[in-house]
mmCIF file of the N, C-alpha and C atoms, coordinates in Angstrom:
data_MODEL
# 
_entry.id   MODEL 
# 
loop_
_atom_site.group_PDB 
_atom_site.id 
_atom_site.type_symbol 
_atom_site.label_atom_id 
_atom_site.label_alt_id 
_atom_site.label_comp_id 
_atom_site.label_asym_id 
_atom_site.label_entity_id 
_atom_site.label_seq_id 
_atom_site.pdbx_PDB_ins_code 
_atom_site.Cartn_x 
_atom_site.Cartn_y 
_atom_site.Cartn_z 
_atom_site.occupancy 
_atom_site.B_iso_or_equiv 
_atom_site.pdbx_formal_charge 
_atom_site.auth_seq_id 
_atom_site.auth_comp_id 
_atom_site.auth_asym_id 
_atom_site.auth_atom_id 
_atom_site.pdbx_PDB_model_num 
ATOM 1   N N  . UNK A 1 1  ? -7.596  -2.874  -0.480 1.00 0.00 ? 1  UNK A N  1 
ATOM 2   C CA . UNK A 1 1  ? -8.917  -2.576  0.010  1.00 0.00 ? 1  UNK A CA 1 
ATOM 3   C C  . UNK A 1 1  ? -9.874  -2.321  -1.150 1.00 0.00 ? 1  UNK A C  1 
ATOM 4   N N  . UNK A 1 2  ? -9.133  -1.693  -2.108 1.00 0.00 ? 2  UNK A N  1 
ATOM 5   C CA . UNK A 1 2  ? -10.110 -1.498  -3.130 1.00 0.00 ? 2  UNK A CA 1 
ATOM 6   C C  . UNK A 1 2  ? -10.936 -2.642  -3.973 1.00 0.00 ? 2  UNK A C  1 
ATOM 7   N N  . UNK A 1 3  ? -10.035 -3.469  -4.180 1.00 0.00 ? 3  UNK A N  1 
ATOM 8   C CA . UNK A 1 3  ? -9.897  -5.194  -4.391 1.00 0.00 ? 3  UNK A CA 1 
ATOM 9   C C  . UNK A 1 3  ? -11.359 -5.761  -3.424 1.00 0.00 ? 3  UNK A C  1 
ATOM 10  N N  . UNK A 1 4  ? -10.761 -5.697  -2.554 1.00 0.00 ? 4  UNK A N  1 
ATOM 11  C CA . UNK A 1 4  ? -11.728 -6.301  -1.569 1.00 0.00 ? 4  UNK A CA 1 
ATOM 12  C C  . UNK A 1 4  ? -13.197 -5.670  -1.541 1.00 0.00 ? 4  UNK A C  1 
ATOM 13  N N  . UNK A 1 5  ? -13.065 -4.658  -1.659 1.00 0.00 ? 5  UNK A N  1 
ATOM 14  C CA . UNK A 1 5  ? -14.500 -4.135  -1.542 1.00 0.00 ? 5  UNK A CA 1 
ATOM 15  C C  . UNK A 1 5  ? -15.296 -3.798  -2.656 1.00 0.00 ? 5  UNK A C  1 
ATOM 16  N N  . UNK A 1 6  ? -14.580 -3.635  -3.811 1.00 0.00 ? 6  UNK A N  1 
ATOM 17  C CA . UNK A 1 6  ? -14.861 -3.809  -4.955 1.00 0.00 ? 6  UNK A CA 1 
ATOM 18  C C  . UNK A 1 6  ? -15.363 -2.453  -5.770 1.00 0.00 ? 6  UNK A C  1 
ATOM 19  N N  . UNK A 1 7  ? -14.858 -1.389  -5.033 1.00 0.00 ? 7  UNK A N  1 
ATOM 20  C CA . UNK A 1 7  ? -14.490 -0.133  -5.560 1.00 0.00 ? 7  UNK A CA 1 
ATOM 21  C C  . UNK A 1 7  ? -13.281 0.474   -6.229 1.00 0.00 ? 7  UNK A C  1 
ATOM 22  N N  . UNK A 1 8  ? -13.377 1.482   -6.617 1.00 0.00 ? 8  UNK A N  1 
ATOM 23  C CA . UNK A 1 8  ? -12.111 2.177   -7.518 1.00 0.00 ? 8  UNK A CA 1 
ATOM 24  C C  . UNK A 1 8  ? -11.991 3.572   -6.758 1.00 0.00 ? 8  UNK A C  1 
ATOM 25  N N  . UNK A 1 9  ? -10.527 4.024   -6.652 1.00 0.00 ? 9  UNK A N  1 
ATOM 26  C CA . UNK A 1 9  ? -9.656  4.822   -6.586 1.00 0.00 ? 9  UNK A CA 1 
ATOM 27  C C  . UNK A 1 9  ? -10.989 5.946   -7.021 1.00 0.00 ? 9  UNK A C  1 
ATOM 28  N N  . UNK A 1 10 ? -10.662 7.237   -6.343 1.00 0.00 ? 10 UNK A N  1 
ATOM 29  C CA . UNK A 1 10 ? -11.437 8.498   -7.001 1.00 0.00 ? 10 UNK A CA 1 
ATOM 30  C C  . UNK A 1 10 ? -10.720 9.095   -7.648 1.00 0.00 ? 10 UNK A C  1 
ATOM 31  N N  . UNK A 1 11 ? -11.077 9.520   -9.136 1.00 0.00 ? 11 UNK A N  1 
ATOM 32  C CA . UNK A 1 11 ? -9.857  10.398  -9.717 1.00 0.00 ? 11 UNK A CA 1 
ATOM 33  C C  . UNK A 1 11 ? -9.103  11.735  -8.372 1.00 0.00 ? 11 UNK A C  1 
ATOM 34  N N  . UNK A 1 12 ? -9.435  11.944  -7.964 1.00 0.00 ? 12 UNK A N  1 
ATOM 35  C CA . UNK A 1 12 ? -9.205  13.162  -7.721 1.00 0.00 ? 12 UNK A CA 1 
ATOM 36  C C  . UNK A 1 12 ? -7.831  12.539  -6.474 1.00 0.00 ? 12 UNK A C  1 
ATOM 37  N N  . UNK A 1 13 ? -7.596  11.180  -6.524 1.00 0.00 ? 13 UNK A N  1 
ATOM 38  C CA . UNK A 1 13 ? -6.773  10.510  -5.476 1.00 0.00 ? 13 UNK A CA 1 
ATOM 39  C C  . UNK A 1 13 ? -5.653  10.147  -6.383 1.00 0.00 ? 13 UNK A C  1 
ATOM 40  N N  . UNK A 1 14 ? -5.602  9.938   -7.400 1.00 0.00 ? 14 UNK A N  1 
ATOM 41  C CA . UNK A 1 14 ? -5.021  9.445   -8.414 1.00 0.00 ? 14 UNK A CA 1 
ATOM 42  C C  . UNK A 1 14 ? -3.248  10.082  -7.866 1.00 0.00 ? 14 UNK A C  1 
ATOM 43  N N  . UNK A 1 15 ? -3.513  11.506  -8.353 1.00 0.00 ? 15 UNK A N  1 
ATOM 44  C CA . UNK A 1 15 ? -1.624  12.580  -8.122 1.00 0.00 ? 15 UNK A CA 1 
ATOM 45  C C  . UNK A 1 15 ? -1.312  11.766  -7.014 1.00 0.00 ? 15 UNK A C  1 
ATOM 46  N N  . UNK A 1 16 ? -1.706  11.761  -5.731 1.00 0.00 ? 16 UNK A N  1 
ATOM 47  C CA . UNK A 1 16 ? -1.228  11.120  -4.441 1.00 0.00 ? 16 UNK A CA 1 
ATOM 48  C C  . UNK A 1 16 ? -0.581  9.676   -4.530 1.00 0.00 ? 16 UNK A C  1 
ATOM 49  N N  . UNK A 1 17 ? -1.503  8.810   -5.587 1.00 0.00 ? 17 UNK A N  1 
ATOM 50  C CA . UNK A 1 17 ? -1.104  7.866   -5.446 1.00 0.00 ? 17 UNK A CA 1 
ATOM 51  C C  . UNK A 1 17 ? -0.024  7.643   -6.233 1.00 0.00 ? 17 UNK A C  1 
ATOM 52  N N  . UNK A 1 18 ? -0.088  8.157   -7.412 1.00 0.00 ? 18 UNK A N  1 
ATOM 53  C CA . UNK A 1 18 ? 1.149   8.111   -8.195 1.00 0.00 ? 18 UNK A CA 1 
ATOM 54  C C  . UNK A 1 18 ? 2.425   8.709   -7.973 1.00 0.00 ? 18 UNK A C  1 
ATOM 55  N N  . UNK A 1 19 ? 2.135   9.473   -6.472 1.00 0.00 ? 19 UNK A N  1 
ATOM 56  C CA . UNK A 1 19 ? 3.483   10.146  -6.100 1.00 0.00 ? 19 UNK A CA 1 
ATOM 57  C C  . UNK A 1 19 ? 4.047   9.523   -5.021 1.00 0.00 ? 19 UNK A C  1 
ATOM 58  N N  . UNK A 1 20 ? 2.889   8.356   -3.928 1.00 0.00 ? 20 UNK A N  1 
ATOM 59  C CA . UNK A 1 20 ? 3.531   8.132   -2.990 1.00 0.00 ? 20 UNK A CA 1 
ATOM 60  C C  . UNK A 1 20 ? 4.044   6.519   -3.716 1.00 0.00 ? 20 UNK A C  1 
ATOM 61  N N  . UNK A 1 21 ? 3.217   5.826   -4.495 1.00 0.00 ? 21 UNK A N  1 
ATOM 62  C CA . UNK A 1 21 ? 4.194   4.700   -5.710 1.00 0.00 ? 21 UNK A CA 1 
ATOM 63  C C  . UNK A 1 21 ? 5.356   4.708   -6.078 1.00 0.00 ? 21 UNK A C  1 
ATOM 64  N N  . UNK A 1 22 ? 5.826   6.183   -6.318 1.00 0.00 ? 22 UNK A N  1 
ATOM 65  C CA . UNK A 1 22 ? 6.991   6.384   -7.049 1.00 0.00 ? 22 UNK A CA 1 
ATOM 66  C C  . UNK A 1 22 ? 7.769   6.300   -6.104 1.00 0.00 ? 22 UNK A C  1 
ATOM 67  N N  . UNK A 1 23 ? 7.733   6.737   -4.762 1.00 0.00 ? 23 UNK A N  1 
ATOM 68  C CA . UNK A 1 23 ? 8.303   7.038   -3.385 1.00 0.00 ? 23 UNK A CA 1 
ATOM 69  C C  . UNK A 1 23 ? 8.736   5.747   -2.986 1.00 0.00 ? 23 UNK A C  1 
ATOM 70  N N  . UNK A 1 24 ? 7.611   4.990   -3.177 1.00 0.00 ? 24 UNK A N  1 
ATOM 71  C CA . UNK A 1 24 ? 7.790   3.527   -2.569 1.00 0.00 ? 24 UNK A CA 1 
ATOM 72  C C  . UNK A 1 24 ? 9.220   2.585   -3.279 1.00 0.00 ? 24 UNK A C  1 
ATOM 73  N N  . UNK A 1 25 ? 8.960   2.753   -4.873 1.00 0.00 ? 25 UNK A N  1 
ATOM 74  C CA . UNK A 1 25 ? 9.366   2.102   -5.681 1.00 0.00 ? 25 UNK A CA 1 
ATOM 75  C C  . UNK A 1 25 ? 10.571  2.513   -5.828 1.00 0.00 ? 25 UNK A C  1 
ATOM 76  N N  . UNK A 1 26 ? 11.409  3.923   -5.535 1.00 0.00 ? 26 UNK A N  1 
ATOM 77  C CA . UNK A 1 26 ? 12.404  4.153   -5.251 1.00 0.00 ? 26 UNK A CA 1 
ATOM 78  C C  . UNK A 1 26 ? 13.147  3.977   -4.421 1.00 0.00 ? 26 UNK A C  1 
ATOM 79  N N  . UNK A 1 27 ? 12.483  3.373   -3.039 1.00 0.00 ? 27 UNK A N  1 
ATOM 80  C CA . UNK A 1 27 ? 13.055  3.060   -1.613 1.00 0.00 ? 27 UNK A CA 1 
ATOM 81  C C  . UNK A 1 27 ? 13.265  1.424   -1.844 1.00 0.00 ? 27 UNK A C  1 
ATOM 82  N N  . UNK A 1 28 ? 12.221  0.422   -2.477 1.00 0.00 ? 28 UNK A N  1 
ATOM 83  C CA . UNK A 1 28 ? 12.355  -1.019  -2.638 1.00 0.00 ? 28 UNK A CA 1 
ATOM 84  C C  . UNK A 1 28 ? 13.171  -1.296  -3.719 1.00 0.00 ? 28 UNK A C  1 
ATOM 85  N N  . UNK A 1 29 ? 13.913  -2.147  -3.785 1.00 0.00 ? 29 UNK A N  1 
ATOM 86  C CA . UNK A 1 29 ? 14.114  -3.599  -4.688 1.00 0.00 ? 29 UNK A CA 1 
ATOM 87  C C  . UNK A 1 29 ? 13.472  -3.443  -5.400 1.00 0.00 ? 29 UNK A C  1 
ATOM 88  N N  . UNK A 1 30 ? 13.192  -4.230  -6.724 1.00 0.00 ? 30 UNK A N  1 
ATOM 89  C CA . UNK A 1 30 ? 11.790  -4.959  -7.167 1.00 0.00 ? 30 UNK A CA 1 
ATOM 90  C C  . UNK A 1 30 ? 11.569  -6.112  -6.161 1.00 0.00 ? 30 UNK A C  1 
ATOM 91  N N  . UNK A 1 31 ? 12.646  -7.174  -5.717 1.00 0.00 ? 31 UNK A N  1 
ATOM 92  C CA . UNK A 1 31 ? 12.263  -8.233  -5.204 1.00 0.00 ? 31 UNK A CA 1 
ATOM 93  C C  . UNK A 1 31 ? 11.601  -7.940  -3.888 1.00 0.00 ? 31 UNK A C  1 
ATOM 94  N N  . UNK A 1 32 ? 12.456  -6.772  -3.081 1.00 0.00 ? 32 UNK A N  1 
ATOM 95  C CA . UNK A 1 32 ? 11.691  -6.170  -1.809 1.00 0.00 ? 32 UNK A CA 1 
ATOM 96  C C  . UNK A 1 32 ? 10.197  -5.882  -2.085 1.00 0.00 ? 32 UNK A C  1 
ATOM 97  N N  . UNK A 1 33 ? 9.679   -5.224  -3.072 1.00 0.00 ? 33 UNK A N  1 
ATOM 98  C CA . UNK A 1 33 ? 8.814   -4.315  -3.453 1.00 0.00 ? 33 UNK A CA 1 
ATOM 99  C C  . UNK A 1 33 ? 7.825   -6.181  -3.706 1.00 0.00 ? 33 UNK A C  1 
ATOM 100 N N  . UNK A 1 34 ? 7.763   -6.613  -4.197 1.00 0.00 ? 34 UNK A N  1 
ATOM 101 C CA . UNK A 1 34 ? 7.014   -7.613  -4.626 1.00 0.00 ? 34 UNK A CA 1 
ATOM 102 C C  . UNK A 1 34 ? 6.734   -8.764  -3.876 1.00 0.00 ? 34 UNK A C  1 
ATOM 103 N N  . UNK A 1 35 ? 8.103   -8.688  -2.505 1.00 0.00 ? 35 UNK A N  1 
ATOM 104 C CA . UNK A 1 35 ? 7.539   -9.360  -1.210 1.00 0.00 ? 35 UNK A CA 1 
ATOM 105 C C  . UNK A 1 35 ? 6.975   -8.653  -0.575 1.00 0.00 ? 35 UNK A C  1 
ATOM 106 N N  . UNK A 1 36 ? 7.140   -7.570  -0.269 1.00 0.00 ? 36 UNK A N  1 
ATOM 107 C CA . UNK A 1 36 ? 5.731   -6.776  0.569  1.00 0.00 ? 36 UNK A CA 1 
ATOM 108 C C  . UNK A 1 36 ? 4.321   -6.810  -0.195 1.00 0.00 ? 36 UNK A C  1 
ATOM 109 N N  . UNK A 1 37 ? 4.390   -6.920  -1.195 1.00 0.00 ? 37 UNK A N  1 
ATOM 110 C CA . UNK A 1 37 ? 3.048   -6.249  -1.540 1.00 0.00 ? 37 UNK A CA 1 
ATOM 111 C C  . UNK A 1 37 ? 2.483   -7.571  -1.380 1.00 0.00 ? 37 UNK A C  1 
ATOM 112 N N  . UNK A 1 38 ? 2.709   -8.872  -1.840 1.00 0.00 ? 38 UNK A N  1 
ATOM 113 C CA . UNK A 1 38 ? 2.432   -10.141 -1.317 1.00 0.00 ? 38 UNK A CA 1 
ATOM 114 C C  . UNK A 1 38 ? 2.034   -10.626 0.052  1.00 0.00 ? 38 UNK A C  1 
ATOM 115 N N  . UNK A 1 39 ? 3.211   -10.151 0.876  1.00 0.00 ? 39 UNK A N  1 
ATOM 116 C CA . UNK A 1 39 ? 2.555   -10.302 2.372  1.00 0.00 ? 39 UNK A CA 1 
ATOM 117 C C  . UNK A 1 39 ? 1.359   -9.396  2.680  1.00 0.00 ? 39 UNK A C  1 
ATOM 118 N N  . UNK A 1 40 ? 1.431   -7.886  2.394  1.00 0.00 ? 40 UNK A N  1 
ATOM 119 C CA . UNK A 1 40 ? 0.165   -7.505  2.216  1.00 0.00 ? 40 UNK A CA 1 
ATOM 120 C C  . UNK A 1 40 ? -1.651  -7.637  1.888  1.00 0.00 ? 40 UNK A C  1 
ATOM 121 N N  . UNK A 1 41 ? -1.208  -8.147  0.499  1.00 0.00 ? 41 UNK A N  1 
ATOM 122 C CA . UNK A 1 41 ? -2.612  -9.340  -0.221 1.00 0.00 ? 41 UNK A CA 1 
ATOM 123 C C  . UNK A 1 41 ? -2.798  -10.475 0.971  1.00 0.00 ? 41 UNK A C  1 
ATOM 124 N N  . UNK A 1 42 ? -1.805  -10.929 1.515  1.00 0.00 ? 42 UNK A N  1 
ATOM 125 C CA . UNK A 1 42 ? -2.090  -12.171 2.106  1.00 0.00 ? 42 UNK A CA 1 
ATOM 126 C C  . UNK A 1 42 ? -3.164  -11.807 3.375  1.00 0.00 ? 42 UNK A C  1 
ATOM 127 N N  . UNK A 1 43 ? -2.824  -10.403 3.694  1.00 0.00 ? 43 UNK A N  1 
ATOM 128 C CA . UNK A 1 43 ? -3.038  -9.854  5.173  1.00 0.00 ? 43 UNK A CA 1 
ATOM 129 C C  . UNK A 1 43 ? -4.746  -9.885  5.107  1.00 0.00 ? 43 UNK A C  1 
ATOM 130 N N  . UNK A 1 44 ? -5.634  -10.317 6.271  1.00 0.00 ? 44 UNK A N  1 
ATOM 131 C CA . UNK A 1 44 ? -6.742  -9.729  6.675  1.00 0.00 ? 44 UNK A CA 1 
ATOM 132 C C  . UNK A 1 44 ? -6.929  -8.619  7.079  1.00 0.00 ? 44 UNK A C  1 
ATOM 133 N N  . UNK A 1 45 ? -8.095  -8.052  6.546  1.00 0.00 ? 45 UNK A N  1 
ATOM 134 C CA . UNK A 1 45 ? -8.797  -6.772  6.570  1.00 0.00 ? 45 UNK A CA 1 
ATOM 135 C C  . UNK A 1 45 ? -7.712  -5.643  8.143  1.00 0.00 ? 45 UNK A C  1 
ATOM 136 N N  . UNK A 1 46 ? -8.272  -6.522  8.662  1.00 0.00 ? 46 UNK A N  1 
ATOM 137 C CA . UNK A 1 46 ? -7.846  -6.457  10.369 1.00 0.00 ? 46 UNK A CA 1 
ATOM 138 C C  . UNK A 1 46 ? -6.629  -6.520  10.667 1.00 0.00 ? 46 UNK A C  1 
ATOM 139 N N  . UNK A 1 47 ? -5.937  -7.333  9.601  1.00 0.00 ? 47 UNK A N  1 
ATOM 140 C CA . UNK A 1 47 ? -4.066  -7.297  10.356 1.00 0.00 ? 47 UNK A CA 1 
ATOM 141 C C  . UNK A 1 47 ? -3.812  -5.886  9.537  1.00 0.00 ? 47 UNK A C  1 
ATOM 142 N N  . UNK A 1 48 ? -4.033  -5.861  8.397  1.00 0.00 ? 48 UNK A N  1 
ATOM 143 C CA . UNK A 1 48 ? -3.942  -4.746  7.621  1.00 0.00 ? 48 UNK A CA 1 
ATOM 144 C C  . UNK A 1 48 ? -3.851  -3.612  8.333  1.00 0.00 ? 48 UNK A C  1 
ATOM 145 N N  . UNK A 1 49 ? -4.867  -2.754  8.925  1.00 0.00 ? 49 UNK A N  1 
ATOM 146 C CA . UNK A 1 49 ? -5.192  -2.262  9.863  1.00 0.00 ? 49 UNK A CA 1 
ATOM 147 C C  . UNK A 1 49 ? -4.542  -1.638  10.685 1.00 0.00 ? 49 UNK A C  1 
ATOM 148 N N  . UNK A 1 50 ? -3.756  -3.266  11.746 1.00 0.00 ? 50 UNK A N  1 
ATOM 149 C CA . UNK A 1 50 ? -3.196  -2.642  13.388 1.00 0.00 ? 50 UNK A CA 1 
ATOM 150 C C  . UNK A 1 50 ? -2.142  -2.678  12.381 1.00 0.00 ? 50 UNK A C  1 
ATOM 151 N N  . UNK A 1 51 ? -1.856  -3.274  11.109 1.00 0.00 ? 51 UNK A N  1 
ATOM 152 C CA . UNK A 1 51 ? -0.067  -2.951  10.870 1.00 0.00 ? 51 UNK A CA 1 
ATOM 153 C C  . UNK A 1 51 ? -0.012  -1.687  10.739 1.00 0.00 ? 51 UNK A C  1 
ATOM 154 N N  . UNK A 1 52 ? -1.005  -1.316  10.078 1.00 0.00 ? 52 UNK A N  1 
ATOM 155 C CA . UNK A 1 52 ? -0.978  0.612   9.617  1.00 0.00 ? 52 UNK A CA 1 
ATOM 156 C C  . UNK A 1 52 ? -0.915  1.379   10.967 1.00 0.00 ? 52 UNK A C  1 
ATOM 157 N N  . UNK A 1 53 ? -1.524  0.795   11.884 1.00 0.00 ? 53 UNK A N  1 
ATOM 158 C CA . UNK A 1 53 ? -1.465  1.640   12.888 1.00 0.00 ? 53 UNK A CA 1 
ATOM 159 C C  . UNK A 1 53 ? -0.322  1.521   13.956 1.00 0.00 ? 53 UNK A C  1 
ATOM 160 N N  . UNK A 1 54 ? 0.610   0.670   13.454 1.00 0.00 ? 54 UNK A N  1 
ATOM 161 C CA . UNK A 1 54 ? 1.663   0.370   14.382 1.00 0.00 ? 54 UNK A CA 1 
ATOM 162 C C  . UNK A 1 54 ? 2.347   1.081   13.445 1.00 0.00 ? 54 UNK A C  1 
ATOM 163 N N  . UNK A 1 55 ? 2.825   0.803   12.438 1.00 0.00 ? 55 UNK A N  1 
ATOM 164 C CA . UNK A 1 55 ? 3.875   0.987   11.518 1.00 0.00 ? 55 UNK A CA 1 
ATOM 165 C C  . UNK A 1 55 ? 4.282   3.176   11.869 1.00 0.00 ? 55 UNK A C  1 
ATOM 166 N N  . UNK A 1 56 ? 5.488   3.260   11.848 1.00 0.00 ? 56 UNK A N  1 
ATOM 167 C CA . UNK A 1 56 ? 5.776   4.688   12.069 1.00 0.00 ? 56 UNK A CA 1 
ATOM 168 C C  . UNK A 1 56 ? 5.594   5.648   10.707 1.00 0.00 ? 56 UNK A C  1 
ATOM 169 N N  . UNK A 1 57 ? 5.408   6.975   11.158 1.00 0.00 ? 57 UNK A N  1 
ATOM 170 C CA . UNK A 1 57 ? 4.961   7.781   10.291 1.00 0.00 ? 57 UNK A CA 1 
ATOM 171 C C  . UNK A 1 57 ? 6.069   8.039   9.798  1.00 0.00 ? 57 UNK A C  1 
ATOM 172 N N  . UNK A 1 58 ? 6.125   7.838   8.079  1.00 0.00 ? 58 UNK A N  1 
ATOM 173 C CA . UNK A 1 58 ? 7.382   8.248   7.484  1.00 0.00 ? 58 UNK A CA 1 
ATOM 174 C C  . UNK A 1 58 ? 7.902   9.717   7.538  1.00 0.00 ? 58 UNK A C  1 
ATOM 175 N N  . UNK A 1 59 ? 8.914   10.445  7.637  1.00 0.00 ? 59 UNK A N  1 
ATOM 176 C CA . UNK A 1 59 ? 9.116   11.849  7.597  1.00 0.00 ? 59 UNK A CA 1 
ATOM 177 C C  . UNK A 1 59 ? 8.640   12.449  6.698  1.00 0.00 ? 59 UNK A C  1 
# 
């Protein structure tokens, strides 16, 4: 989204992101990790979206 809209991250978002990255990157593959993020980029604004809003809340 940031990409797309052509803004940057607020520092003050930064800790979060670098903690839920690490989270991610410990649960994927690299190869897992680098097909999602791909199908992701591929995704419209809008699929983006209902996936987030379907997808379950991690514990």
């Amino acid at each position: 989204m940031y990409e797309a809209s052509g803004t940057m991250r607020l520092p003050m978002l930064w800790p979060d992101y670098e903690r839920d990255r690490a989270a991610v990157w410990a649960r994927l593959s690299e190869e897992a990790f680098a097909t999602a993020w791909a199908e992701g980029r591929a995704m419209a604004l809008e699929q983006a979206v209902a996936y987030a809003l379907d997808a379950p809340v991690p514990a």
